[in-house]
C-alpha atoms as one frame of an Amber mdcrd trajectory, in Angstrom:
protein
  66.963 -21.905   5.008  69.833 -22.777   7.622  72.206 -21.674   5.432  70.809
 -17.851   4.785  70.236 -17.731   8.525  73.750 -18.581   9.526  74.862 -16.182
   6.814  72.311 -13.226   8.520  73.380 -14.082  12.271  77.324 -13.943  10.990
  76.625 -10.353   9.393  74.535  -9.114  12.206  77.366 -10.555  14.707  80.095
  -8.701  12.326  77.898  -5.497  12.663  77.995  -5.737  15.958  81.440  -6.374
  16.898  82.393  -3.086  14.167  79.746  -1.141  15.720  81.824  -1.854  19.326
  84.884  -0.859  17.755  86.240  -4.183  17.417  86.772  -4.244  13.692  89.595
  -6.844  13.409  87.271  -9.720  14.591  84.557  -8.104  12.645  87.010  -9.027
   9.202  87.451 -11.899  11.076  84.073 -13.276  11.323  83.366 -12.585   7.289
  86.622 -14.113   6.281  85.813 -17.217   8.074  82.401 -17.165   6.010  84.216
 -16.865   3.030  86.844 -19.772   3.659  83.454 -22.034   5.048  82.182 -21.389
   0.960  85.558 -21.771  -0.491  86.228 -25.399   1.836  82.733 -27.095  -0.313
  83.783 -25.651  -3.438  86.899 -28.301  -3.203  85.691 -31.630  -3.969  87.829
 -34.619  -4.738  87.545 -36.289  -8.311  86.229 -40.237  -8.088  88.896 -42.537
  -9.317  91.795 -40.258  -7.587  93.765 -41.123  -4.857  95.908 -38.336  -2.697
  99.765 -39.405  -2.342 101.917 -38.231   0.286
């Protein structure tokens, strides 16, 4: 439930800002969305170990 209301107050906040002309933070504020949903789509395999 947190989740889809985040999602709704993000698109109602991009509205918003479009709606006020400001359309560059409007992209903004759905790109960020979409990076939040790509960030826990990367998971790190057990057993593997990052080397730098």
């Amino acid at each position: 439930m947190k989740k889809l209301m985040k999602k709704l107050e993000d698109v109602y906040a991009a509205a918003a800002f479009a709606e006020a002309g400001e359309y560059e933070t409007a992209i903004g504020i759905m790109r960020e969305e979409k990076r939040d949903q790509t960030r826990k789509q990367i998971t790190k395999r057990p057993g593997t170990q990052l080397r730098a």
